[in-house]
C-alpha positions in Angstrom: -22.4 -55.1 173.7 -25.6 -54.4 172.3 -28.9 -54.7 173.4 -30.3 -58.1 173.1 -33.4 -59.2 172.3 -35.0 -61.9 173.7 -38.8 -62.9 173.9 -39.0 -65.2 177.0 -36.6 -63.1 179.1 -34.9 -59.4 178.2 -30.7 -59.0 178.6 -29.9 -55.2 178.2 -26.1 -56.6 178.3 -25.8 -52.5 178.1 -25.7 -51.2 181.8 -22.4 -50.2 183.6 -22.4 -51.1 187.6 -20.4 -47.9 188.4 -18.8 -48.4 192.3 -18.0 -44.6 192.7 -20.6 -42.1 191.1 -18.3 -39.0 191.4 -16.5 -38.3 188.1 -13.6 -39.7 187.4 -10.7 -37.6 189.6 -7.2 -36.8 188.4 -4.1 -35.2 190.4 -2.8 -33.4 186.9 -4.0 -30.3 185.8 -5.0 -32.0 182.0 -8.3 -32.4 181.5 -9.9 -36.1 182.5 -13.3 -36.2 181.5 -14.5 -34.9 178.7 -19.0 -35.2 178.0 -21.0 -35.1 174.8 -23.8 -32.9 174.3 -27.0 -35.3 175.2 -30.4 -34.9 173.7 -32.4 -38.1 175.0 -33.2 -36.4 178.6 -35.6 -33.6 179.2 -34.7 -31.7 182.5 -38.2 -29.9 183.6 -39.4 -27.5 186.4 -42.1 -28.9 189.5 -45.0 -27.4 187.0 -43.8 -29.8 183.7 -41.8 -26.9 181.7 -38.9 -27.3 180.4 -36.0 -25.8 182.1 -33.5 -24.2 180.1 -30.7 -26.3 180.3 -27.5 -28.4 178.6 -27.3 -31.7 179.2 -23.9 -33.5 178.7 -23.4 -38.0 179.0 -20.3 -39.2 179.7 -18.2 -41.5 177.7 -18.0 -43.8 180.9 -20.8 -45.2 182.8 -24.2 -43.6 182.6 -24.2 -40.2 184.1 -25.5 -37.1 182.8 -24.1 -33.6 183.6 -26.5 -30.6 183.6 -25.3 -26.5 182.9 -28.3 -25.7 184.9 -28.9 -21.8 186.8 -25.3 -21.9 186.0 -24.2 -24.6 188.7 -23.3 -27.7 187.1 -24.1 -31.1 188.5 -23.5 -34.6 187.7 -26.5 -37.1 188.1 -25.4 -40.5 188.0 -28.8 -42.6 186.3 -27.8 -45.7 187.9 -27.3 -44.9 191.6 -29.1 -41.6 191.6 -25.7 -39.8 193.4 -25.7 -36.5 192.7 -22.5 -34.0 192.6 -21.7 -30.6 192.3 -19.0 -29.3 190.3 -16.7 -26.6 190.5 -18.2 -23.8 187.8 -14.7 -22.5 186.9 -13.5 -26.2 186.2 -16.1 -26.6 183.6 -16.1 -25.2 180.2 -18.2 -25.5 176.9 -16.5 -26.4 173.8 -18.5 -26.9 171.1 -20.7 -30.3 171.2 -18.7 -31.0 174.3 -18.2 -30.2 178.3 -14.6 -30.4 179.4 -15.2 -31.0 183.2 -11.0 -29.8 184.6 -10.6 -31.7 188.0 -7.4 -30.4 188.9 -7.6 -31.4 192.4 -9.1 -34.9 194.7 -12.4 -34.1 196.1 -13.8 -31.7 193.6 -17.2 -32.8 193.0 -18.7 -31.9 196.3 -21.9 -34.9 197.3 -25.2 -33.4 197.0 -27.6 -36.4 198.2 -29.2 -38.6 196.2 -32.5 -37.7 193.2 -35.3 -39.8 194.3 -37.6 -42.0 192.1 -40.4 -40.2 190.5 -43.8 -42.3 192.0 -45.5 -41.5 188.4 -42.6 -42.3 186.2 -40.0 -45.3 186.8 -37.4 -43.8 184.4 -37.7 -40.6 185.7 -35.5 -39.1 188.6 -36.5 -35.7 190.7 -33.8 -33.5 192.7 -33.6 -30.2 194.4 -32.1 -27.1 192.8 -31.5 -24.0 194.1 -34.5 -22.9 192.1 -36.8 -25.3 192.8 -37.5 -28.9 192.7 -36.5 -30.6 189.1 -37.5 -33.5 187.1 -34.7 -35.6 184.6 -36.7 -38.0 182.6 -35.6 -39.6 178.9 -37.5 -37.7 176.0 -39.9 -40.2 174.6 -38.5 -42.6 172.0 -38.9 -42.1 168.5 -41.2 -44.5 167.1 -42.0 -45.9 163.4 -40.5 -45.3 159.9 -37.9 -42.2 160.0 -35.6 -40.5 157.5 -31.9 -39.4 158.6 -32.9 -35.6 158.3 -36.0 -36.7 160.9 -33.8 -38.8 163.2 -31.4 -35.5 163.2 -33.7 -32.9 163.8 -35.0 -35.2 166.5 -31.9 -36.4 167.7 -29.0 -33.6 167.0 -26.9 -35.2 169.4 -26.0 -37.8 167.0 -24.8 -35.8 164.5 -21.4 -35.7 167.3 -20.6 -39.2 166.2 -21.0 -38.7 162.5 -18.4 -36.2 162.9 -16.2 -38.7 164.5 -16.8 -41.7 162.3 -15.3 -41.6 158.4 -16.2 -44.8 156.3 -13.2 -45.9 154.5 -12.7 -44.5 151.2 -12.0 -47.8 149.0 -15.5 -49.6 150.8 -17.5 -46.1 149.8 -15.8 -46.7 146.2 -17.1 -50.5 146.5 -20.2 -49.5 147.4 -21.0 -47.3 144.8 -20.0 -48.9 141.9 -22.4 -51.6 142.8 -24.7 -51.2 139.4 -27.9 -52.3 140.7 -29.4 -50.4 143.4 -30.0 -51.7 146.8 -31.9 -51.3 150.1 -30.6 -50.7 153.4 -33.3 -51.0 156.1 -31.7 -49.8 159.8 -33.6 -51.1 163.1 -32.7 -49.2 166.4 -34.4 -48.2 169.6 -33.6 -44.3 170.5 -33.6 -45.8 174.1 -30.7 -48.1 173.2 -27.5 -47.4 174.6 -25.5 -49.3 171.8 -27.9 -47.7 169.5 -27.0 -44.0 170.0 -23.3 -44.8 169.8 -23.5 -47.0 166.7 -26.6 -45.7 164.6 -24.0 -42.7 163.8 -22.4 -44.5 161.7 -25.0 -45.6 160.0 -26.1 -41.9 159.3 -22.6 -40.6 157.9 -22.5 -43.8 155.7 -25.8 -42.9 154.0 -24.3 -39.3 153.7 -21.1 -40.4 152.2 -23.2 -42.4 149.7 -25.4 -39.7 148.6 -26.6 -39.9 144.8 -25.5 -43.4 145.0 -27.7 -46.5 144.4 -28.2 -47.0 148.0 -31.6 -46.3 149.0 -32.0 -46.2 153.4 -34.7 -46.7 155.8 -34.7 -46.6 159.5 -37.2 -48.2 161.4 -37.3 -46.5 165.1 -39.0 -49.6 167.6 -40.6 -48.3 170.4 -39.3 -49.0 173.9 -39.5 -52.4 175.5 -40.8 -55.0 176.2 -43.0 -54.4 173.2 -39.7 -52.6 171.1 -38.2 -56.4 171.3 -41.4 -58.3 170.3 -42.3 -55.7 167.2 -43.1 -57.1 164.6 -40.1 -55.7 161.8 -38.1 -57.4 164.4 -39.5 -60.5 163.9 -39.9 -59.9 159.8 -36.1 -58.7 159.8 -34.7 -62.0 161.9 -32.2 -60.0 164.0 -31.5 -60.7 167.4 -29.5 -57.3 168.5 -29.7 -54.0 168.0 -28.8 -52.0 166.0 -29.2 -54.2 163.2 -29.2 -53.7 159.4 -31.0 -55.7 156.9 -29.5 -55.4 152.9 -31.7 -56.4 150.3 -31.7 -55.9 146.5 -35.0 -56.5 144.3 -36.4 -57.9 147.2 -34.1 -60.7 147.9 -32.1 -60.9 151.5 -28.2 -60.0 150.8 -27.0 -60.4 154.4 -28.2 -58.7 157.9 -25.7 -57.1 160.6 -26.9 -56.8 164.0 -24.7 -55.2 167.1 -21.8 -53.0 167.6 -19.4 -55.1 166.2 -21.1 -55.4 162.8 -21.6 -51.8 162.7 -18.1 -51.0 163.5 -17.5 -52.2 160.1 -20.7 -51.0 158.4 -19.3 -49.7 155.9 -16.8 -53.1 155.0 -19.8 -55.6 155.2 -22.3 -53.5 152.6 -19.4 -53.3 150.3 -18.7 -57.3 150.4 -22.4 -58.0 150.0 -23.3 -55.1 146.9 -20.1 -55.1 145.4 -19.9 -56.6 141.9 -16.2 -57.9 143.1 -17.2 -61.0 144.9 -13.2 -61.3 146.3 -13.1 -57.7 147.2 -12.3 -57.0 151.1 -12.5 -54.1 152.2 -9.1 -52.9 154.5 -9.5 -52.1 158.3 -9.9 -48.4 158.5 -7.0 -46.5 160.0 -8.6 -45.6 162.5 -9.3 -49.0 164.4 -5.3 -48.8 164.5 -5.7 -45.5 166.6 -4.8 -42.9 163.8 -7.8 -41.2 162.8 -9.2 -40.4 159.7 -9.8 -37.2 158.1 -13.2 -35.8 157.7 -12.9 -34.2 154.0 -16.5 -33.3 153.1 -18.7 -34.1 155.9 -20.5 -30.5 157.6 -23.1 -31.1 160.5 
C-alpha cells in the first residue's frame, strides 16, 4: 500500500508490525535473507561525523543492517531491538548483503537503541567504538531531475536494475507523435515511494530521445509533504503518483503502487495514437523475469 494522504487525519498504511525483530532464521544452509544497499539513513559518531559505514534494508519489515568496525548488526526501526550477527555468515555482493543463518539462534540480542531526545526519527546505540547515532538523511525537497534523484539517492538505481518496462508499451509510447509531459510526485521518506519511483526512473531511461519529457517533484516530509501545494494542483491522493499531460491538457494521473506496477502499460494507453491498444502483462508479473538488454547503472 502506499502512503496516503489525507488532510484532516494522516494513514501511512506503510508500516509493518514485526512480532520478532531477529532476522528471519532458517535450519538449511541456503541463504534466507538477502538486504539492499540503503542510502536514506546516516549512521554518525557521538561528535555528528559520519561513520564510515554500509547500510543494508531488508526486503521484509523495516530493519536496517549496518557493516560497521566490521561487526554487523541489525537495528530493527520499529521496535529499536538490536542484534548482532555472525561476521563469517555475512557477505557483500554487489548492491546487496547476503546475511547466511545456517543455524537457530544466530543473531545474538544486543539491547535495545534508545530515542534520540533532540530528534524523534533518530535512534542512538552503543558500539564497541563509541556511542552511535542512525537517523534518515534529510528528504529531498522541490523540483529534481533523475541524474539529481540518483546522485542523491544511488540506492535506487538497485530497482532500476530489477524492473524492465515491456518492450511493445515502450514501442507504444514512443510512437506517440506529439510529445508529452510526465510530472512524478514522491516523498524520499516514503516507503512505497523508494520501491516504486524506480520504475519510474528506468522508464524515462528506456524512453530516452523520445517525446516524453519528465519531471519529479520531491514533497518535503509530512505533515506539510501531504498538504503541499502540487499535491493539491495535481489532485492525487497517494503517493507515488504521476500526472500525464500533453499541451497542457490532463491525460490521466496514476497514484500508488499498483498504478506504478504498470507504469509503463497506463502511459502507453493514454499517449498512444492506438486508442484500442493494451498493453500485455509483462512476463515478469507471471514470475519469469525479464531481461535487462541495454540498461547500465
Amino acid at each position: 500500500m502506499g502512503c496516503v494522504l489525507l488532510t484532516a487525519a494522516i494513514s501511512w498504511g506503510c508500516r509493518t508490525p514485526i512480532a520478532d525483530p531477529r532476522p528471519a532464521i532458517d535450519d538449511g544452509q541456503e541463504p534466507v535473507q538477502r538486504w539492499l544497499r540503503d542510502s536514506d539513513w546516516i549512521l554518525r559518531d557521538d561528535q555528528g561525523t559520519p561513520v564510515a559505514a554500509e547500510l543494508f534494508r531488508s526486503q521484509v519489515g523495516r530493519r536496517l543492517l549496518a557493516e560497521a568496525d566490521r561487526r554487523p548488526w541489525v537495528v530493527d526501526l520499529d521496535s529499536g531491538s538490536v542484534w548482532r550477527l555472525p561476521r563469517r555468515e555475512v557477505r557483500i555482493d554487489g548492491d546487496r548483503l547476503v546475511a547466511r543463518l545456517a543455524w537457530p539462534g544466530a543473531a545474538r540480542p544486543l539491547g535495545r537503541a534508545a530515542a534520540d531526545p533532540d530528534d524523534p526519527t533518530a535512534l542512538t546505540l552503543a558500539a564497541p567504538r563509541g556511542q552511535r547515532r542512525l537517523a534518515p538523511a534529510p528528504p529531498l525537497d522541490g523540483p529534481l531531475t533523475a541524474e539529481q534523484i540518483l546522485d542523491l539517492r544511488p540506492a535506487y538505481r538497485i530497482g532500476m536494475r530489477e524492473h524492465a518496462p515491456n518492450p511493445r508499451s515502450v514501442a507504444a509510447i514512443r510512437a506517440a507523435e506529439r510529445p508529452f509531459e510526465v510530472t512524478v510526485l514522491f516523498g524520499s521518506w516514503c516507503p512505497a515511494c523508494q520501491n516504486f519511483l524506480p520504475y519510474a526512473l528506468r522508464l524515462e531511461f528506456e524512453l530516452a530521445r523520445s517525446g516524453a519529457q519528465w519531471c519529479y517533484f520531491a514533497l518535503p516530509a509530512p505533515p506539510a509533504g501531504f498538504r503541499h501545494p502540487e499535491v493539491l494542483r495535481a489532485g492525487v491522493r497517494e503517493l507515488p503518483a504521476a500526472v500525464v499531460t500533453r499541451d497542457g491538457t490532463v491525460l490521466g494521473r496514476l497514484s500508488g503502487p499498483d498504478a506504478f506496477r504498470s507504469l509503463d502499460r497506463h502511459l502507453a494507453r493514454m499517449v498512444s495514437e492506438e486508442v484500442s491498444f493494451v498493453a500485455p502483462v509483462p512476463a515478469g508479473d507471471a514470475g519469469t523475469p525479464m531481461p535487462l538488454p541495454a540498461f547500465q547503472p
